[in-house]
FIDODO-778878 format. One record per residue (C-alpha): residue number from 1; x, y, z. Coordinates in Angstrom, 3 decimals, decimal comma. Layout:
REM residues N
<node i="NUM" px="X" py="Y" pz="Z"/>
...
This chain:
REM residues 109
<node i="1" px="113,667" py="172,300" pz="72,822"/>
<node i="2" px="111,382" py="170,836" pz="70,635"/>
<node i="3" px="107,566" py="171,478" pz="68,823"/>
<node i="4" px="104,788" py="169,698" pz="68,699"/>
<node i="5" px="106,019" py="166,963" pz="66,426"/>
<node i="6" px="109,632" py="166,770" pz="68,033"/>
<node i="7" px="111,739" py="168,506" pz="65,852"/>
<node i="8" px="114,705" py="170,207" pz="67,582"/>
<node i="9" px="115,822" py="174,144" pz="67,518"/>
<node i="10" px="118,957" py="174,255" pz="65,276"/>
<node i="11" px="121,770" py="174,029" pz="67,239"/>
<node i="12" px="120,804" py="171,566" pz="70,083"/>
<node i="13" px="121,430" py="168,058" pz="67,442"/>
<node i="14" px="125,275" py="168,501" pz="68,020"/>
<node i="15" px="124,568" py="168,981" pz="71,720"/>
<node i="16" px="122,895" py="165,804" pz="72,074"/>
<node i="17" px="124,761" py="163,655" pz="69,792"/>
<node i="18" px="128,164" py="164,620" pz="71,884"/>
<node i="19" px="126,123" py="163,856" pz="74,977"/>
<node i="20" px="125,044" py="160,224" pz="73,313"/>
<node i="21" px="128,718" py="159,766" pz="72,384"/>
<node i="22" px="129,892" py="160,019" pz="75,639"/>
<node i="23" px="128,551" py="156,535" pz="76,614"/>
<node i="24" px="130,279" py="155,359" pz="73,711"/>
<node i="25" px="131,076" py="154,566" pz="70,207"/>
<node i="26" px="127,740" py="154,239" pz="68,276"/>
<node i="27" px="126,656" py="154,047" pz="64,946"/>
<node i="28" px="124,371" py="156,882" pz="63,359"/>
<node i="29" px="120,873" py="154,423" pz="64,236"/>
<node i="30" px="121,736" py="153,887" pz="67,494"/>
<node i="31" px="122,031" py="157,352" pz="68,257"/>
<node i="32" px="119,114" py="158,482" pz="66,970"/>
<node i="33" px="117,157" py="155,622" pz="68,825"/>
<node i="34" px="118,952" py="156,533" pz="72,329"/>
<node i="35" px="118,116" py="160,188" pz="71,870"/>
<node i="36" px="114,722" py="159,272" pz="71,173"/>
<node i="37" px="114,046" py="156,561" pz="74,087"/>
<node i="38" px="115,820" py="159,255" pz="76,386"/>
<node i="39" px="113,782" py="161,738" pz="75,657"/>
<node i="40" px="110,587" py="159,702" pz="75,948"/>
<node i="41" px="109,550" py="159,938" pz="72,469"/>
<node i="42" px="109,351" py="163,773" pz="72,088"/>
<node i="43" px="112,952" py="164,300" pz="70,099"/>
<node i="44" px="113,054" py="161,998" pz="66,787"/>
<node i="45" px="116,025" py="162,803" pz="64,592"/>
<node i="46" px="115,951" py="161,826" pz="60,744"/>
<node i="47" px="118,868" py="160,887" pz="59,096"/>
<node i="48" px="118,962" py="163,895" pz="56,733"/>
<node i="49" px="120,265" py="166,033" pz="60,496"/>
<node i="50" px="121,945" py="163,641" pz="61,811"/>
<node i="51" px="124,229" py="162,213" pz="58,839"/>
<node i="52" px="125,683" py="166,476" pz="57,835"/>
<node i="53" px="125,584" py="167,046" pz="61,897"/>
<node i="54" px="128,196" py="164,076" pz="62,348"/>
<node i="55" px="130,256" py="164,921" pz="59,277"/>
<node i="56" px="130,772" py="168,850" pz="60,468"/>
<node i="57" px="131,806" py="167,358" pz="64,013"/>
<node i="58" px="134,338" py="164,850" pz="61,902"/>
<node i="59" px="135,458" py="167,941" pz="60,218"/>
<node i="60" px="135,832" py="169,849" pz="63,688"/>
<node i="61" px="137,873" py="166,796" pz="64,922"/>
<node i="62" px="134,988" py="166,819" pz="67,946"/>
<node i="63" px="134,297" py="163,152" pz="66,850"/>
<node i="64" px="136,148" py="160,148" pz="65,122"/>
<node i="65" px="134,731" py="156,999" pz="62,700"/>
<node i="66" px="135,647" py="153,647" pz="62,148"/>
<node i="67" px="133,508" py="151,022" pz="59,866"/>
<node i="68" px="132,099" py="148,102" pz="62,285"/>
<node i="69" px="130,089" py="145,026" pz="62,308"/>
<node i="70" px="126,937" py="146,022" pz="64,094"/>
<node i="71" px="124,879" py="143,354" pz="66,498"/>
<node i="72" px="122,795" py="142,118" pz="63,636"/>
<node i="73" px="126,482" py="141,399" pz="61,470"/>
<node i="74" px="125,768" py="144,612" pz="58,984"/>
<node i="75" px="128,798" py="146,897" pz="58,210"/>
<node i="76" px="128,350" py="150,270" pz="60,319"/>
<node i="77" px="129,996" py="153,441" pz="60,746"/>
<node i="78" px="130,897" py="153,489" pz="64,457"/>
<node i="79" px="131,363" py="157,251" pz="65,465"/>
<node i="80" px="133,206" py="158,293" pz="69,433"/>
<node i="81" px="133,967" py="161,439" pz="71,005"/>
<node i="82" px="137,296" py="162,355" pz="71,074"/>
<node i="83" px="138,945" py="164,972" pz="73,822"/>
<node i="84" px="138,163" py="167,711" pz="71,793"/>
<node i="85" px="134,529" py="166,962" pz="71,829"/>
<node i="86" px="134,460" py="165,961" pz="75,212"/>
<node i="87" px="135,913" py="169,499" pz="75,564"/>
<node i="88" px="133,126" py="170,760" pz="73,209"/>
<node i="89" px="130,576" py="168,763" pz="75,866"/>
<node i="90" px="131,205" py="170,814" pz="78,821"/>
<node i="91" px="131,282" py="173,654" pz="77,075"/>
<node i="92" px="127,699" py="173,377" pz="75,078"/>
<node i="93" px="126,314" py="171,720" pz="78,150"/>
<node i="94" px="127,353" py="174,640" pz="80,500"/>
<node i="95" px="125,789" py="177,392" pz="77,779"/>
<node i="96" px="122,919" py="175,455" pz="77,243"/>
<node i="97" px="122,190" py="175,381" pz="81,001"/>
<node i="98" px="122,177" py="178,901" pz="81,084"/>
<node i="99" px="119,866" py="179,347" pz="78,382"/>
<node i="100" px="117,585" py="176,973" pz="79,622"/>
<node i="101" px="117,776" py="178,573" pz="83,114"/>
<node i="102" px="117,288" py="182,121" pz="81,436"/>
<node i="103" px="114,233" py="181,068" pz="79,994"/>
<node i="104" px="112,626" py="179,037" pz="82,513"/>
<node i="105" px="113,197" py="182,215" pz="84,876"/>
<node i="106" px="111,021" py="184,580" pz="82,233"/>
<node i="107" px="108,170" py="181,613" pz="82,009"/>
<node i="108" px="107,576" py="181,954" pz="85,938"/>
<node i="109" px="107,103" py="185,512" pz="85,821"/>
């Protein structure tokens, strides 16, 4: 899932950002920090994924925005999974499984 330097095959960001969003609404920062503390420090996202990654899942109607006041009293986009991309979850979660499983099963041989 990731290289050396933590940078993620295309097509797991999505993946992980539904599974972030299904702890709650978060702005863009705090889901690239939880991904990273989660994953002990391997996964960093920059904002140049993660920014085009949340608009196509706007555009897919897998998550919803609303503008915020963050912690520190800043203005944030607040993003949340909605049905659909809970939907989307179980779906990518259950595929990715099986990939994972696939290729785990190859590396023991």
């Amino acid at each position: 899932m990731a290289r050396n330097r933590g940078e993620l095959l295309q097509g797991t960001l999505d993946l992980l950002v539904l599974k972030v969003l299904q702890l709650g609404a978060m702005h863009g920062w705090g889901i690239t920090q939880l991904i990273q503390q989660h994953s002990d420090d391997v996964l960093q996202v920059n904002e140049g994924s993660l920014y085009p990654s949340l608009y196509r899942m706007k555009q897919q109607r897998l998550i919803s925005s609303e503008w915020r006041i963050t912690e520190n009293n800043r203005r944030a986009r607040y993003y949340s999974l909605t049905v659909l991309g809970r939907k989307r979850l179980a779906e990518e979660r259950a595929v990715w499984e099986r990939l994972s499983g696939a290729v785990n099963r190859v590396l023991q041989t």
